[in-house]
N, C-alpha and C positions, 0 to 999 in steps of 0.2 A: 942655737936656733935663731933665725935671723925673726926682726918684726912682721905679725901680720899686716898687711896693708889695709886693714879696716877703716881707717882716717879716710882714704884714698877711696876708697867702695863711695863712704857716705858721702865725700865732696864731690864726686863724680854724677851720686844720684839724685842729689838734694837739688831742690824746688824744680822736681818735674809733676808735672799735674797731673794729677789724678779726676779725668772725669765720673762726676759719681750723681748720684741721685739720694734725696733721703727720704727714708720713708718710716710710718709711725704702723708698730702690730701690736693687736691689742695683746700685750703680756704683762706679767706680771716682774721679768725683767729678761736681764740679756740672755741668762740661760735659758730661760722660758722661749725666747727667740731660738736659742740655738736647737732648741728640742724643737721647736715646728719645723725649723729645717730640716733636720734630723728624720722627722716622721715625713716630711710633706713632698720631701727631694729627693728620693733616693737614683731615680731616673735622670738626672740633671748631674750628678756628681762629675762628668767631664768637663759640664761646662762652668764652673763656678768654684771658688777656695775660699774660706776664709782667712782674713788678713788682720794685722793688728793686734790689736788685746783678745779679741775675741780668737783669732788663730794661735796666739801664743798663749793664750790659756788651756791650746788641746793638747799641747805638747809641754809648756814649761811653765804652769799656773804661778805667778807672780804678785799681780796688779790685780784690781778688782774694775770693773768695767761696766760701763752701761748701756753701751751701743755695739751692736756685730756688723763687722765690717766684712765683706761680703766682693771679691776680686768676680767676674763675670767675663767670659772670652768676647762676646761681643754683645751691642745692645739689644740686642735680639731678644739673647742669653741673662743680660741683667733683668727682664721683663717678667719673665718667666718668676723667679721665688717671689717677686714683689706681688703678681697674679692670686701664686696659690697658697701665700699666705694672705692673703686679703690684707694687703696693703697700704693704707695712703699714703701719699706722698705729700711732707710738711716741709714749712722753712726752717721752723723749731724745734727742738724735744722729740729727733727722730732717736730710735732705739736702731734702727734699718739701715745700714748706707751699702747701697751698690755699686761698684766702678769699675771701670775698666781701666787695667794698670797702664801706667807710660810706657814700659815696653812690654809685648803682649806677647811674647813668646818667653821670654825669660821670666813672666809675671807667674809661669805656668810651670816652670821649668823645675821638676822633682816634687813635684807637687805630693800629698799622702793623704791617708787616709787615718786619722786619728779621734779614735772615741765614735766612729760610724760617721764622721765630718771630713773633708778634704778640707784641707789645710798648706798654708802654700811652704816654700820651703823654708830651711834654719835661717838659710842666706838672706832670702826673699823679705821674709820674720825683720829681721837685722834692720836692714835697709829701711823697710816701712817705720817701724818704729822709732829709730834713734832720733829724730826730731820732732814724735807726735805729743805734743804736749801736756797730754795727762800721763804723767811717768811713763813715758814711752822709751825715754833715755836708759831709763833705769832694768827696763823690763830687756831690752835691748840688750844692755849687759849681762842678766844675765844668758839669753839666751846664749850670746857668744862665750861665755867663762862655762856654763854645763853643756853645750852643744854643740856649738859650731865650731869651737876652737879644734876640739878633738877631731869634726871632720876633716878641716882643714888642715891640719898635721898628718892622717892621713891619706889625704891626697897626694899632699908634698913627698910623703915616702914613698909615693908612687902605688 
C-alpha cells in the first residue's frame, strides 16, 4: 500500500485563517458549553459544526479541553449560538470561539451528527487540529490511526 499523503493535506492547509470571534458563557466548562448547544440549537444544526477538541471529542475523546470551537457557514450564522447562549464576546478566557472556516464549502463537507452535535468531518478533524497547539498534534493522530486511515483505504478500494 502506497503512503497516505497526510504531510501533503496539512502543508497545503496550514496558516489559512480562520476568522473567528471569542466568546465567554456562563458554564461550568466545555461540556457545560457543549450541553447549551446541544439544548439551545437544535434549529441551527445546518448551519454550524463543531471543530477541534471540542469536535474530536464527539467522535474520538482523547484530549481534554476547555474551549468549543464552533465552525459557522456565515456571519450571520456565527451570530446566532453566540445570541442564544447569552454570550459575551472577550479578548481573554473565552470558553466560546465561532469561525468561519478558510474554505467554506469543504469546512462543511460530510459534516455528522454526533452525540445530538454536528461535528465536522474525520478529514476536516485532521486538518484543524494537527498544528493547534494544546495537543492538537496528538489528538490529530489519533484521529487518523482510529478513523481516517480506514476511510481512506476505503476509498482507495474504490
Amino acid at each position: 500500500m502506497r503512503r497516505l499523503p497526510s504531510s501533503d493535506w496539512v502543508a497545503a492547509y496550514r496558516r489559512r485563517a480562520v476568522a473567528s470571534r471569542e466568546y465567554f458563557v456562563a458554564a461550568t466548562s466545555a461540556q457545560a458549553v457543549m450541553e447549551a448547544i446541544r439544548r439551545g440549537l437544535p434549529r441551527l444544526r445546518d448551519d454550524y459544526a463543531l471543530t477541534l477538541q471540542a469536535g474530536a471529542g464527539l467522535v474520538q475523546r482523547y484530549a481534554q479541553f476547555d474551549a468549543v470551537d464552533v465552525y459557522a457557514r456565515s456571519v450571520e450564522a456565527g451570530e446566532a449560538p453566540a445570541d442564544c447562549l447569552k454570550a459575551r464576546a472577550v479578548e481573554r478566557g473565552a470558553n466560546l470561539r465561532i469561525g468561519l472556516p478558510y474554505y467554506r464549502v469543504s469546512g462543511f463537507y460530510g459534516v455528522r451528527v454526533a452525540e445530538g452535535l454536528p461535528a465536522v468531518s474525520n478529514l476536516q478533524l485532521y486538518l484543524d487540529l494537527y498544528d493547534h497547539p494544546l495537543r492538537g498534534r496528538e489528538q490529530a493522530e489519533q484521529i487518523f490511526k482510529r478513523r481516517l486511515r480506514r476511510e481512506l483505504q476505503a476509498a482507495e478500494r474504490g
